[in-house]
N, C-alpha and C positions, 0 to 999 in steps of 0.2 A: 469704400470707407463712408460711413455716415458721418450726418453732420455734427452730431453729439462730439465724437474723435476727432473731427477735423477741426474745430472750436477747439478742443480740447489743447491737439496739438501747438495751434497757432498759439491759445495762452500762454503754451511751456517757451515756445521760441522766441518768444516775445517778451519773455519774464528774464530770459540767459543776460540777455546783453545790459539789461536794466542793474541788473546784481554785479554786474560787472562794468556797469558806470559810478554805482554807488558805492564801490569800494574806495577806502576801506570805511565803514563801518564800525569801527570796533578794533582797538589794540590788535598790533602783530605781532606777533614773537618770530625773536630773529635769533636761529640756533646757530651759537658756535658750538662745533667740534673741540674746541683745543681751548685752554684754560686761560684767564686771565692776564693782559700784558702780551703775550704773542703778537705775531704780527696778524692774523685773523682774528684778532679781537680788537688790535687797534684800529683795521679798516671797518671791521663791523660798527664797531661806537661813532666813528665819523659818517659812515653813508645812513646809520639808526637816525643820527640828530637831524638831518637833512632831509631826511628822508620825514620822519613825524613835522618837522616845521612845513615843508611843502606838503602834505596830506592831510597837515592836522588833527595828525591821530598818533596816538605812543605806537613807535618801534621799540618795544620792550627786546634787548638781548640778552641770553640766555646760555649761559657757558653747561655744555653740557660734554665732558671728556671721558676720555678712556681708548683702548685699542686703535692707537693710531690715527684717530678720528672719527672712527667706524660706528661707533655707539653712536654720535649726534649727527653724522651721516643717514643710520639708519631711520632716526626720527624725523629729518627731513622727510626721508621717501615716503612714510609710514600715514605722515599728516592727510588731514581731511584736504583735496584739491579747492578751496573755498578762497583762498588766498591771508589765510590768520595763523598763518605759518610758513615761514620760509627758513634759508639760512644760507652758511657761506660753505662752501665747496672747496678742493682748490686742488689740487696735483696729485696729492699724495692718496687722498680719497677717493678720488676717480680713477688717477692712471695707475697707481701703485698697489695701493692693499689688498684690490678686488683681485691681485694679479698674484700677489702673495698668499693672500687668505681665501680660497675659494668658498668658504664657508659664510660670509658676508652677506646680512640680507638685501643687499640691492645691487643693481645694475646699474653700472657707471653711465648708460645712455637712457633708456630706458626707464629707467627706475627715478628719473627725474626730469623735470622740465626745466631746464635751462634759461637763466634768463641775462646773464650779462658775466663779463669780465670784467673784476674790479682791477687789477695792480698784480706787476708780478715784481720781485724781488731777487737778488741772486743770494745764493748760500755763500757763508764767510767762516771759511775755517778759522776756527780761532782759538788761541790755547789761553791757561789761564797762569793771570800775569805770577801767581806763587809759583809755577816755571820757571826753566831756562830757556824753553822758549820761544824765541823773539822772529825768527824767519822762517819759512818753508824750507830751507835749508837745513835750519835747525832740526825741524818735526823729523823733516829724514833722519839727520845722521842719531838723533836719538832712539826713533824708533826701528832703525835698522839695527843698532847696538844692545836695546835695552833685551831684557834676560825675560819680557813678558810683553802682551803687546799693549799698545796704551790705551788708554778708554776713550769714549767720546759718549758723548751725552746729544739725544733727539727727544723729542716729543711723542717716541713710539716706535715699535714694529712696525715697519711699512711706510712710515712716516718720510717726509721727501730728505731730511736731514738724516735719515737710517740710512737710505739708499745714496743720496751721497759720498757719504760717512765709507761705504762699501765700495763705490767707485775709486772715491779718493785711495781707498787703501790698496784697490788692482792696479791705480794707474802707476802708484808711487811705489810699490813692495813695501810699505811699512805696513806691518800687521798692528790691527787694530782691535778692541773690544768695544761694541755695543753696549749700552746704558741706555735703556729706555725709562720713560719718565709719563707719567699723566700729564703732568701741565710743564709749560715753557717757565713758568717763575720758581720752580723747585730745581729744576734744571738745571736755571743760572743762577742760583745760589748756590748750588752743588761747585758749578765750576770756579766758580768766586771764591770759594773756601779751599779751591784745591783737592775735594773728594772726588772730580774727574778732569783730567787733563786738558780736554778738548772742547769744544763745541761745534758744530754742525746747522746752527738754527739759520735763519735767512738774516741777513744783512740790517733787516728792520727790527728785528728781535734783539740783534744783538750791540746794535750802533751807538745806545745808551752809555754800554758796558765797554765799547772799545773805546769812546770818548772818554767816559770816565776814567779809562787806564785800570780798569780792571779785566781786561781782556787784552791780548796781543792778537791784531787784526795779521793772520800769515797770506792770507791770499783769498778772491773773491772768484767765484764762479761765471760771474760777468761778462762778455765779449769785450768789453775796454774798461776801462778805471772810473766809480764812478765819481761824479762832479763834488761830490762834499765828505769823500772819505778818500782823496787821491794820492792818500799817501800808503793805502794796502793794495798793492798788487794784484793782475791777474795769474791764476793758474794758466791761460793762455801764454802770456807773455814769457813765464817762468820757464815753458817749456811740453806746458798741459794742454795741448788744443784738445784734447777729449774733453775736459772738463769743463765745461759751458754750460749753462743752461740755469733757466729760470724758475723758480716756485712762485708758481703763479698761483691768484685766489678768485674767486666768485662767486656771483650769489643767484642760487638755483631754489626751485619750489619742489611740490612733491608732483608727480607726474598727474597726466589730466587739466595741471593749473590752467586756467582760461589764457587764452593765449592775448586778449584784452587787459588783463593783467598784468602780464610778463610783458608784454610792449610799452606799457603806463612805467612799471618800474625801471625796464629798460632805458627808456628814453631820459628818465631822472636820475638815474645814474651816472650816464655821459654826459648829462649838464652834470654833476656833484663834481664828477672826477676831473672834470676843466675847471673848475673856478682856481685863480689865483691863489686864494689861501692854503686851499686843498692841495694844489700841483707844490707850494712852497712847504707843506707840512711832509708829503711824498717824496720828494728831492730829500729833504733832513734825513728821512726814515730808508734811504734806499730801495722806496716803489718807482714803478714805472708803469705808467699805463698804459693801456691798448686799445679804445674804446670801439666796439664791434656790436653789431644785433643781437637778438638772441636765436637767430635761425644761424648765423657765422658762429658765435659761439658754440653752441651746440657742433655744429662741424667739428670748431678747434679740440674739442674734449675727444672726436673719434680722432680726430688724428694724434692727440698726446698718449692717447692709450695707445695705439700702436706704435708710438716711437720709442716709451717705455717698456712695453714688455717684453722686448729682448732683453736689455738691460737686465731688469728682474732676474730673465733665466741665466744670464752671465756669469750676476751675484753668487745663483745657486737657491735663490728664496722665492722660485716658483711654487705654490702648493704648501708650505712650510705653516702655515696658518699664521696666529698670532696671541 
């Protein structure tokens, strides 16, 4: 190697970390998946503000929907690795649609760099209040009765509310119909007006709407009751130990991100997700947080994909696309 190249290289190596002390630079865009009002769009607006007052630089968010999430999934993976692009991940995206949709441009490990777990939420089955009804008891003996089967409303093919939506109907024999929707707030107007019987969306999506009594909260996917909605029930307790489990959310970059990077936001996120205000606004909203690395996280994602994709194949929505 001459010295020309060897100069050379030392510049470039010497220039990586500096670009990566200086970030950010320059406005981030922070891509949602899932449309406006969801619960990935309420966590992304909370960690965006916190996130530009400690960087002091705009986290601009940016709802960008369709196919289950897939579409603003696929822009994550797509983006320049430079760090002026990130966005939120979370269950259905990673463990689900790739598993459903083989035709999906990225890899749920691979196809991004991982950088933190924000909050996971349980799903709350919930009917709407121009129903009859009021219990899980109900949902059964109606939809075992009724001459058609009843609807439920998700955020999509593939989506963690789909897949629920699909358990909930194995575990219980009430036959169900799929409603899929681009955004979470057409959704729950839909179910509001009584155009779909059900809902499916996570606990934080939908917590508004069981307060308000426009929704009957039947039962939560939760392992116990949570502390500010303890008056709807687990599917556990009911009788559903299958039915457990959390929609988890996250905020991952596109693969290559400097791993100087993703440790800076890393670290700013487990301080955001403990501050008192935040943990008091999560508790309201039915999140629960976890806070872990981004080397653990990343782990967690291969292990949810494998706990899900049997699942999938159970449903029947192996390969089925979307």
């Amino acid at each position: 190697m001459n010295r020309l190249t060897a100069a050379a290289l030392l510049l470039i190596a010497s220039a990586l970390p500096t670009a990566a002390q200086s970030w950010p630079d320059r406005p981030v865009k922070l891509i949602v998946p899932f449309g406006a009002g969801g619960s990935a769009d309420t966590l992304a607006r909370v960690v965006a503000e916190h996130l530009s007052a400690t960087f002091k630089q705009q986290f601009v968010v940016e709802n960008r929907t369709g196919a289950g999430g897939a579409i603003g999934a696929a822009a994550i993976a797509a983006a320049a690795p430079d760090g002026t692009t990130i966005g939120i991940t979370n269950l259905s995206i990673l463990a689900l649609v790739p598993a459903i949709n083989p035709a999906v441009t990225y890899h749920p490990i691979d196809g991004f760099t991982h950088i933190a777990y924000l909050a996971g939420a349980p799903v709350a089955l919930s009917a709407t209040s121009q129903s009859s009804i009021k219990t899980l008891k109900d949902f059964i003996d109606t939809g075992k009765k009724s001459d058609k089967p009843l609807t439920f409303a998700s955020s999509g093919v593939g989506s963690d509310g789909h897949l629920m939506g699909v358990a909930i109907s194995l575990a219980t024999g009430v036959p169900l119909e799929h409603v899929p929707y681009r955004s979470t707030s057409q959704a729950m107007t839909d179910v509001v007006a009584g155009h779909v019987t059900l809902s499916t969306f996570t606990l934080s999506s939908s917590a508004q709407f069981l307060r308000g009594g426009q929704f009957n909260g039947l039962a939560l996917t939760s392992p116990e009751r949570m502390p500010d909605q303890p008056e709807i029930p687990t599917f556990k307790e009911l009788g559903y130990p299958a039915l457990v489990g959390t929609t988890w959310f996250s905020l991952s970059g596109p693969p290559k991100l400097s791993a100087e990077i993703a440790d800076k936001l890393n670290a700013e996120v487990t301080r955001i997700v403990t501050l008192p205000e935040v943990q008091s606004r999560f508790r309201r909203d039915g999140f629960i947080t976890q806070p872990m690395s981004a080397a653990a996280f990343t782990k967690y994602v291969g292990d949810e994909v494998a706990r899900w994709k049997p699942l999938v194949e159970q449903a029947g929505l192996a390969g089925k696309g979307g």
